[in-house]
C-alpha positions in Angstrom: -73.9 22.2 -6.9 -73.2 25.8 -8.4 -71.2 25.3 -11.7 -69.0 28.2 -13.1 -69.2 28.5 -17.0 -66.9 30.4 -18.2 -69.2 32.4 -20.6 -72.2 32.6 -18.7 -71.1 33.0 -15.6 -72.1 30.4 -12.3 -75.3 28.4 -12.6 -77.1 25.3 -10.7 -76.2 22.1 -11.9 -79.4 20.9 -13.4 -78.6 23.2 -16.4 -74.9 21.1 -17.8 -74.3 17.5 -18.6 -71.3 15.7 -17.7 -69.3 15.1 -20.5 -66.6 12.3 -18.7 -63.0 12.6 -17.8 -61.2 15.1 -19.8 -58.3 13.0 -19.8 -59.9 9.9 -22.1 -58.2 10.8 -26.1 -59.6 9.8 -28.6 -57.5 6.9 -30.8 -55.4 8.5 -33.1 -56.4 6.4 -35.8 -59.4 5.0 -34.8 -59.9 2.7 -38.3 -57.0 0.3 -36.6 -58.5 -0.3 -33.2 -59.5 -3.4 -32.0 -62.5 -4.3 -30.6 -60.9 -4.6 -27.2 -59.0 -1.5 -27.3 -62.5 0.3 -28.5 -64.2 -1.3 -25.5 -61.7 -0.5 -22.9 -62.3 3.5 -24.9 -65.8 3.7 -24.3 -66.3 1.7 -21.4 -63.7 2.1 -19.3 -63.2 5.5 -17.5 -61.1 6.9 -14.1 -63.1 7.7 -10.9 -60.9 8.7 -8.9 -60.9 10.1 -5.2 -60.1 13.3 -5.3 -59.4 16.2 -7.7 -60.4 14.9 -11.7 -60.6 16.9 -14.8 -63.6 17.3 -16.1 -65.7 18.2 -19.3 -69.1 20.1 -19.0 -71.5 21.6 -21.7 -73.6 24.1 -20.6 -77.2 22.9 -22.3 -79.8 24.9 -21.0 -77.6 28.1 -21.9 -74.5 29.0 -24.1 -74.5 25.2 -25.1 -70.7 25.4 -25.1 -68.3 22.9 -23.7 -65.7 23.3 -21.1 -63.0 21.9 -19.0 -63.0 21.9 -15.0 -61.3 20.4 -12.0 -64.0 19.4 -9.3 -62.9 17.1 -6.3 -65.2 14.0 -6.2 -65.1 13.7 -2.6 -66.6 17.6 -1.5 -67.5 18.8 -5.3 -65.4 21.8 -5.0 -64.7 22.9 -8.2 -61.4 24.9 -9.9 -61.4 26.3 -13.5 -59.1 24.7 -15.8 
């Protein structure tokens, strides 16, 4: 899979890390979350079939972090 940064132009997978659904927020005050609610936070995450908003960091080059689109189902990806 060929994966367009944005500052360093397209490059083969192996160089990023998935960084989840860019979709997931972060509480807004995280010091009065529950357990529950911080489990369903870091454990609980879309996969969806189809086109999903994505974070990447690009760690073998700029080391930057991104958004993209990519469809699960063919991996075709869209910049956001």
């Amino acid at each position: 899979m060929v994966i367009p940064c944005p500052w360093c132009g397209d490059r083969e997978n192996i160089e990023f890390k998935y960084g989840g659904s860019a979709q997931v927020a972060y509480p807004a005050d995280p010091a009065s979350v529950d357990d529950a609610t911080w489990a369903r936070f870091v454990f609980f995450r879309p996969n969806p079939k189809g086109k999903m908003a994505e974070r990447w960091v690009h760690t073998a080059g700029c080391r930057r972090w991104f958004s993209l689109v990519r469809d699960t189902m063919t991996h075709e990806i869209t910049p956001s």
